[in-house]
C-alpha positions as CSV (number, residue, x, y, z in Angstrom):
1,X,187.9,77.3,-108.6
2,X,185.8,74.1,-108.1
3,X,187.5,71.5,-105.4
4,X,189.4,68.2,-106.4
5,X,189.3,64.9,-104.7
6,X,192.1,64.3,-102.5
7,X,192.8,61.2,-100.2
8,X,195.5,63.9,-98.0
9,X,193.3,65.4,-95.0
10,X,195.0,67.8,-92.9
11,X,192.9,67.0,-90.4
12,X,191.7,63.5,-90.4
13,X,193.7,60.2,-89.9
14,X,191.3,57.7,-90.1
15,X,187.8,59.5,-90.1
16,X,186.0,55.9,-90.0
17,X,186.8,55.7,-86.2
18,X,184.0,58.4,-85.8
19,X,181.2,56.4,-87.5
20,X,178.9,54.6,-85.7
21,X,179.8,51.1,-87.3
22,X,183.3,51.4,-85.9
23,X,183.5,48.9,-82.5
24,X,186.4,50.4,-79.8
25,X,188.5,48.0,-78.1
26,X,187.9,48.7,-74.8
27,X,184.8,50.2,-72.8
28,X,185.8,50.9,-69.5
29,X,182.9,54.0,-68.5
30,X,180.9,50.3,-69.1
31,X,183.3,47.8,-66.8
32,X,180.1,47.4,-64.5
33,X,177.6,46.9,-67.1
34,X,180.6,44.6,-68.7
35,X,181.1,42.5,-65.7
36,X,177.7,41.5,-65.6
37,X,177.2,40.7,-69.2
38,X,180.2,38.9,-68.6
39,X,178.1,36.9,-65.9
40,X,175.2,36.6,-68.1
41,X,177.3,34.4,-70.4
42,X,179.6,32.6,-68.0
43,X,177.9,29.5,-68.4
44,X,178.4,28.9,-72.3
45,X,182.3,28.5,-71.4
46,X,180.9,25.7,-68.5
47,X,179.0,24.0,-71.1
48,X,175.5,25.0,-69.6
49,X,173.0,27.9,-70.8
50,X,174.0,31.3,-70.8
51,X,171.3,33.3,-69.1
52,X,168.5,35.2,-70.8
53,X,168.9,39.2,-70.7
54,X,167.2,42.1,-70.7
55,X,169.6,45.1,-71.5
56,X,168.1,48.1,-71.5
57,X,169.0,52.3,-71.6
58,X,168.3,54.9,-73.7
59,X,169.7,55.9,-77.1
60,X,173.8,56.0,-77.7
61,X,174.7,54.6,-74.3
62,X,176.7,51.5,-75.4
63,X,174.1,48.4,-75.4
64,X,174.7,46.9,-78.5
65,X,178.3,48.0,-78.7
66,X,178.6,46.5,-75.1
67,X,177.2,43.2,-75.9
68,X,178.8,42.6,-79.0
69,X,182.0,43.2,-77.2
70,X,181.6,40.5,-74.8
71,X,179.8,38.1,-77.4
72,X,183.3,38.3,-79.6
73,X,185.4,37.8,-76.5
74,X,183.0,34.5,-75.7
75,X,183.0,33.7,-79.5
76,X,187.0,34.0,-79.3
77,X,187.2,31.6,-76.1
78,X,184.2,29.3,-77.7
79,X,186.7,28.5,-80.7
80,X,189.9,28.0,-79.0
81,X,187.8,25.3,-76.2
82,X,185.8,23.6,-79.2
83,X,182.6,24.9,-78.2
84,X,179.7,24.7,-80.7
85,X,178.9,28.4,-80.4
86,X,176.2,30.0,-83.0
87,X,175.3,34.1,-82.6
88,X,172.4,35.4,-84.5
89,X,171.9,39.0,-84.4
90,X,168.9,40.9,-85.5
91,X,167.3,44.3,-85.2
92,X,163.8,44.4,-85.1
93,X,163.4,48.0,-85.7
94,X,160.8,47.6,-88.3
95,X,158.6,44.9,-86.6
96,X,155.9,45.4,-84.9
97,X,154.9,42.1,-83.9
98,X,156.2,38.8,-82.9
99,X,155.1,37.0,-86.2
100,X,157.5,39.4,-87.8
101,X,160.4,39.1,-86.2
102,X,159.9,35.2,-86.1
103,X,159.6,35.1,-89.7
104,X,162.3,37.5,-90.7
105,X,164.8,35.0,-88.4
106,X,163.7,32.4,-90.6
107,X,164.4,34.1,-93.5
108,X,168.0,35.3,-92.0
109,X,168.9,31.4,-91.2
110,X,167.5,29.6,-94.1
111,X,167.2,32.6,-96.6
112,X,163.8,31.8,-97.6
113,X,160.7,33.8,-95.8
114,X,157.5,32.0,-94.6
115,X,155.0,33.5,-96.4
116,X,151.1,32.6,-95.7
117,X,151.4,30.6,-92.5
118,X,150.0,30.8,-88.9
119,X,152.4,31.8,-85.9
120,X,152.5,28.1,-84.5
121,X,154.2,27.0,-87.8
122,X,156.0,29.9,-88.3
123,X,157.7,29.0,-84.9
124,X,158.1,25.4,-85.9
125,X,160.3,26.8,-88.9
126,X,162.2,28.7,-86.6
127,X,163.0,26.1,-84.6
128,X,163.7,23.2,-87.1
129,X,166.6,25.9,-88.5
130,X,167.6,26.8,-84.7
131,X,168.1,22.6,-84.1
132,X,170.3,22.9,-87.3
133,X,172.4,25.3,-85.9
134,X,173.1,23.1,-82.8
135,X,175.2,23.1,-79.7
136,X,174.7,27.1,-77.9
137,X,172.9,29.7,-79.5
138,X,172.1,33.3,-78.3
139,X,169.5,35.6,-80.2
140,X,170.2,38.8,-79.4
141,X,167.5,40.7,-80.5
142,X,168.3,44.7,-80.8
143,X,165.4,47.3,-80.4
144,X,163.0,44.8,-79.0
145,X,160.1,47.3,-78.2
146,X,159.6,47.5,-81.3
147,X,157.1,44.7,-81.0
148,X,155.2,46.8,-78.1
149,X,152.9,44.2,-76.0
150,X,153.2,41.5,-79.0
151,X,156.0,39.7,-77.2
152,X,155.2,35.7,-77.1
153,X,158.5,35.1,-79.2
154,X,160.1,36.1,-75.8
155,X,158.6,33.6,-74.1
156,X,158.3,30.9,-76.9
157,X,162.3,31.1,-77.6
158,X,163.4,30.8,-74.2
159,X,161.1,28.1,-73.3
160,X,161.6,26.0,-76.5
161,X,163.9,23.2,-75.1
162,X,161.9,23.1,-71.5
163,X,158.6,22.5,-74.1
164,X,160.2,20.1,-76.2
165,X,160.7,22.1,-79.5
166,X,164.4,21.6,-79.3
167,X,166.7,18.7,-78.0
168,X,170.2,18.6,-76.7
169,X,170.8,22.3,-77.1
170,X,170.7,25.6,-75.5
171,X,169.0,28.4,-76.6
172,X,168.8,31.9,-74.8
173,X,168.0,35.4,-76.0
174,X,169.8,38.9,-74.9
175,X,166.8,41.6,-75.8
176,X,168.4,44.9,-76.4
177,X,165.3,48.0,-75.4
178,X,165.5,52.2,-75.6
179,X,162.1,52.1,-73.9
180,X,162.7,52.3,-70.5
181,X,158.7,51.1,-69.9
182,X,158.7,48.2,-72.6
183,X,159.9,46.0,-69.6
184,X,157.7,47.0,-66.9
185,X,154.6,46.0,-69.8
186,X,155.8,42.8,-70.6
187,X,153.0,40.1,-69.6
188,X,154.4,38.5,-66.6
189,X,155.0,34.9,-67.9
190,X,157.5,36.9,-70.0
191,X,158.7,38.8,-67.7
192,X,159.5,35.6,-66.0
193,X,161.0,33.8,-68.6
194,X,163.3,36.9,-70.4
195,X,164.7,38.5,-67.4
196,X,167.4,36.0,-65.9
197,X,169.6,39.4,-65.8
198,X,167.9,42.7,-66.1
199,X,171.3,45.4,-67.2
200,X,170.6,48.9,-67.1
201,X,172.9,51.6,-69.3
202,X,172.7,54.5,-67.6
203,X,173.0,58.3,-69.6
204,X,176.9,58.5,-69.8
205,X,178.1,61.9,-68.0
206,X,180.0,65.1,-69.3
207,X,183.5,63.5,-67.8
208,X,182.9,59.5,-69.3
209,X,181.8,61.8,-72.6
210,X,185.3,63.1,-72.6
211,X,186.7,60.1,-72.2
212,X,185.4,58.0,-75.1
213,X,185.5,61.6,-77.7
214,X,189.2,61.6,-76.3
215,X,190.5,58.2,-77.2
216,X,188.6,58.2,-80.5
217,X,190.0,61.5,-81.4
218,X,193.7,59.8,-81.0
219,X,193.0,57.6,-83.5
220,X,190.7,60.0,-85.9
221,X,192.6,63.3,-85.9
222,X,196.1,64.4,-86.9
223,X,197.5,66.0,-83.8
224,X,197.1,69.0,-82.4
225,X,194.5,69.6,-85.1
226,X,191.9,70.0,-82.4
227,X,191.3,73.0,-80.2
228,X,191.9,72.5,-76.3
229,X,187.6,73.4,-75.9
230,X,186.4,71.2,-78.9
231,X,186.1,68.1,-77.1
232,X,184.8,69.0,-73.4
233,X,182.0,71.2,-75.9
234,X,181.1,68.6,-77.6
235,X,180.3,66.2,-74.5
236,X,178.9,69.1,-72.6
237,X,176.7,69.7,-75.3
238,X,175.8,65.6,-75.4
239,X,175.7,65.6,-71.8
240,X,173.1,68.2,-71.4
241,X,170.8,66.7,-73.6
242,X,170.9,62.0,-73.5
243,X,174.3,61.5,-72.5
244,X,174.8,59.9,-75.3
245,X,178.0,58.9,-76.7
246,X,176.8,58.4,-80.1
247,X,175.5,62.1,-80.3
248,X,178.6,63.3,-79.1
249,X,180.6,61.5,-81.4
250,X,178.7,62.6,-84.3
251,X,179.3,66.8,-83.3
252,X,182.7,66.0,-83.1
253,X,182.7,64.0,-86.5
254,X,180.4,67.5,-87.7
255,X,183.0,69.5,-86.5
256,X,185.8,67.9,-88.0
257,X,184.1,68.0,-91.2
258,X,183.5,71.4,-91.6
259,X,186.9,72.2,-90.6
260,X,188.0,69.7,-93.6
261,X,185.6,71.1,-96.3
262,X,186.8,74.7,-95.5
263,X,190.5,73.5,-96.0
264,X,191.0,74.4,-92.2
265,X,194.0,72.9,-90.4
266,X,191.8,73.7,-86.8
267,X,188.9,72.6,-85.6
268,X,187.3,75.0,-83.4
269,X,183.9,75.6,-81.2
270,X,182.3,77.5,-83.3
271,X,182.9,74.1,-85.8
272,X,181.2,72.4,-83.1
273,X,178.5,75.2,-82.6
274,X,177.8,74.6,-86.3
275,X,177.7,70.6,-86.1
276,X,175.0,71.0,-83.0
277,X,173.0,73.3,-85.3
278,X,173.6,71.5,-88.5
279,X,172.9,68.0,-86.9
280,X,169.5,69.3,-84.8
281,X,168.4,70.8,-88.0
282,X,168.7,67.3,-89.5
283,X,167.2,65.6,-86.7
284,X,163.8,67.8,-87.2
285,X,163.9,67.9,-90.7
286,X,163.7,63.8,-90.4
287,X,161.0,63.9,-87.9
288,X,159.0,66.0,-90.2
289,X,159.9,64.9,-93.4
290,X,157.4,61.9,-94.0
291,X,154.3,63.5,-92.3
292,X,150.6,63.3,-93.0
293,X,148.8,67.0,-93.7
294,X,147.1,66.3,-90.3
295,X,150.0,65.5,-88.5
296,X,151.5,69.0,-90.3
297,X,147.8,70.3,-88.9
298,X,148.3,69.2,-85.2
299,X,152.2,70.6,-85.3
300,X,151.4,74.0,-86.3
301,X,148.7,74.1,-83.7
302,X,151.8,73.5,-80.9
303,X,154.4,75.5,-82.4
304,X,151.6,78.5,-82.8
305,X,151.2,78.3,-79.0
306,X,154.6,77.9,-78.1
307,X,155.5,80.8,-80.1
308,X,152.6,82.9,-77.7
309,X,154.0,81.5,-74.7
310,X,151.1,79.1,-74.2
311,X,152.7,75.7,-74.1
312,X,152.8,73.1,-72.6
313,X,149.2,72.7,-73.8
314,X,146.2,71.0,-73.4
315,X,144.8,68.6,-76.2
316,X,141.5,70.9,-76.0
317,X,144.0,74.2,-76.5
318,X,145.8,72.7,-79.4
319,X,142.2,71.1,-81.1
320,X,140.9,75.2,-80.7
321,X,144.4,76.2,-82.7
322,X,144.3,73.5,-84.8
323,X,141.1,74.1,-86.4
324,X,141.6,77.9,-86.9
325,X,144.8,76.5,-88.8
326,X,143.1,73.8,-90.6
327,X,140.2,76.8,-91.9
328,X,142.7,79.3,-92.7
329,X,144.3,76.5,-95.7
330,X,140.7,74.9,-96.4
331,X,141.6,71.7,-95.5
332,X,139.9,69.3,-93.7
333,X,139.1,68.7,-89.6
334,X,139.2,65.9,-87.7
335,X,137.9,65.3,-84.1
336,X,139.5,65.8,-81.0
337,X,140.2,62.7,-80.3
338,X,141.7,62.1,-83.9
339,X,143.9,65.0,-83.1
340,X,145.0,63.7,-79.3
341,X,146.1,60.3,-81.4
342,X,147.9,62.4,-83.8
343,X,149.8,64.4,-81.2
344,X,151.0,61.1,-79.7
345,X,152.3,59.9,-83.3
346,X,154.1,63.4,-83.3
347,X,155.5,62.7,-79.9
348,X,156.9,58.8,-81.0
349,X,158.6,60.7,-84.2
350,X,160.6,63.0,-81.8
351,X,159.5,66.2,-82.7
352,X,156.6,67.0,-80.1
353,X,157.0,66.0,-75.9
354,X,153.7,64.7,-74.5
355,X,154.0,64.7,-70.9
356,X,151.7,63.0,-68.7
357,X,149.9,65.1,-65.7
358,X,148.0,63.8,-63.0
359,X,146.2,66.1,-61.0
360,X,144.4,63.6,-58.1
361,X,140.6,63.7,-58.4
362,X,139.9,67.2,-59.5
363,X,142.5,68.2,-62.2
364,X,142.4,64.4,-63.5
365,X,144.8,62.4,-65.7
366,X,145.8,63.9,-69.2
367,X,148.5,65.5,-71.4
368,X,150.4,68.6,-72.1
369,X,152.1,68.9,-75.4
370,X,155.2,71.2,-76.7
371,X,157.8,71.2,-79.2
372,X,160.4,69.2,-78.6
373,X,163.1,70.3,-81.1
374,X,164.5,74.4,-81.4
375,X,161.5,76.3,-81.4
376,X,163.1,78.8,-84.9
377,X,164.5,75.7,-86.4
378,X,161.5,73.7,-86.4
379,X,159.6,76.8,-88.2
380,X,162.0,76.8,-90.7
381,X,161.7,73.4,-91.6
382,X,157.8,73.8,-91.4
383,X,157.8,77.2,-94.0
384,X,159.8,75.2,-96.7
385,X,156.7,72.7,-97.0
386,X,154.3,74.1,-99.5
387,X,151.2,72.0,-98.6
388,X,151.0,74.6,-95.9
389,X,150.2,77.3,-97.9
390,X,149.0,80.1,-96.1
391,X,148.7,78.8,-92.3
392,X,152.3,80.1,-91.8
393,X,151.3,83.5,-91.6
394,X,149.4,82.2,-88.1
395,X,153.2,81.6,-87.0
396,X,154.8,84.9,-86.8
């Protein structure tokens, strides 16, 4: 018998508290990183500038959820005190320069993008619409590295009043980072300019884990429904890996799922053992998804050695595998160096680790790659791509 819809869930309440869109009420494993946000932005409620901020932590670890969760309090106090208060919020994931994310803040305040100009007047645009707005505004700009060393707009927008490109109004910008080095490569006028307040999110722990599954679960899950183990498994299992809240949340979503869709009134840890494998599985079927046959080529060449016991590797040991790979499917080779760039794309999209070795004078500077992801899962996802052909045979 097929399934029907149903909006009754023996399991869920309110399932939405588990996506990542959802914004809790309180944060208190953040109260320290709270406080000084809170200090950071003191000074709108003073009528001065609120300082320019660097936040900065890896992946799931409450940034953006942080700072928007002081921003609404200030917006809340802004409107009761009759302060001329303007947030603009903007994610710069897909830029890769500062021209970009200039011109896309245009297009977000005025709704028409600059098409065709220089930087200097692209910036001028930015600013006439930013003197529009008026009175306090703070950019917070989320995933900032994004731009890599191509960061004048975060020394242009902090600067603009002190060089005259806006009058009687305050402007200061909160840059949001996952890359712990983006900061430390910032030229040092920038440096000097962005980092008022630098705020570091450190990986949450098993115990803060527990916490935040525990009061989300309150509101997500019918009670009882959960097992005693489900929740300290799921922020072990988080723990152990970024501490991050956001990966732990989404086993325990998983898990909760799989329960639902077998028409289980428990969730159990072997739900959650299922969500960890079902979610990792996504994760490196992503990371592989959209790759180039070379990148495919470079890989195979790690996971072969892994799969001998010879990883970590050298780029020379994976160019030798690679090219017995590459012959084996008739397709083309590339040089070493080619390759080495190829392994470092492979290590930005998740799914390889290049670590960096430095061995003093003799043994020299250079990298060792391996895969980054389960070893049997990523070879799985690998033999369901047919462009392969018959290289997977040099796998097993």
């Amino acid at each position: 018998m097929s399934k029907s819809f149903t909006d009754q869930s023996s399991v869920f309440i309110d399932e939405t508290v588990l996506y990542d869109t959802w914004t809790p009420e309180e944060l208190p494993e953040r109260e320290g990183e709270l406080d000084d946000l809170h200090d950071a932005l003191a000074p709108v409620a003073r009528g001065a500038a609120p300082h320019n901020t660097f936040v900065y932590g890896k992946t799931g670890q409450g940034k953006t959820v942080g700072v928007n969760f002081k921003l609404k309090g200030l917006a809340g106090f802004a409107e009761e005190n009759g302060i001329d208060l303007s947030v603009v919020r903007y994610s710069c994931a897909k830029d890769s320069s500062s021209y970009q994310v200039a011109s896309n803040l245009v297009d977000q305040l005025s709704g028409s993008k600059p098409r065709g100009y220089d930087l200097k007047t692209v910036f001028d645009l930015l600013y006439d619409e930013l003197q529009e707005l008026g009175g306090t505004v703070i950019i917070v700009l989320d995933e900032i590295d994004s731009i890599g060393t191509n960061d004048e707009i975060l020394y242009e927008l902090p600067r603009a009043r002190a060089n005259g490109h806006l009058e009687e109004m305050w402007v200061s910008v909160i840059g949001i980072s996952n890359d712990f080095e983006f900061r430390d490569n910032l030229s040092p006028k920038v440096k000097d300019t962005l980092c008022d307040e630098e705020i570091h999110f450190s990986p949450y722990n098993a115990n803060e884990l527990r916490s935040i599954l525990s009061r989300r679960a309150d509101k997500a899950f019918h009670d009882g429904v959960l097992a005693d183990d489900v929740i300290p498994l799921c922020s072990a299992l988080a723990a152990q890996d970024k501490g991050s809240a956001r990966q732990a949340i989404r086993y325990l979503y998983k898990a909760g799922e799989l329960a639902a869709n077998s028409t289980e009134d428990k969730v159990t840890v072997n739900h959650v053992r299922e969500a960890e494998e079902a979610i990792e599985r996504k994760s490196i079927e992503k990371g592989i998804r959209d790759l180039t046959t070379q990148d495919h080529l470079a890989l195979m060449a790690i996971v072969a050695l892994e799969t001998e016991g010879k990883a970590p590797a050298r780029t020379r040991e994976v160019y030798s595998r690679y090219k017995d790979i590459a012959n084996k499917i008739d397709a083309d080779t590339i040089a070493m160096r080619r390759v080495r760039d190829h392994l470092q794309d492979l290590d930005l999209a998740g799914v390889v680790n290049a670590i960096e070795k430095n061995q003093g004078l003799r043994g020299g500077h250079h990298y060792v790659f391996e895969v980054s992801a389960d070893l049997g899962m990523t070879i799985d996802v690998l033999q369901e791509n047919d462009r392969l052909g018959d290289a997977m045979d040099l796998l097993t």
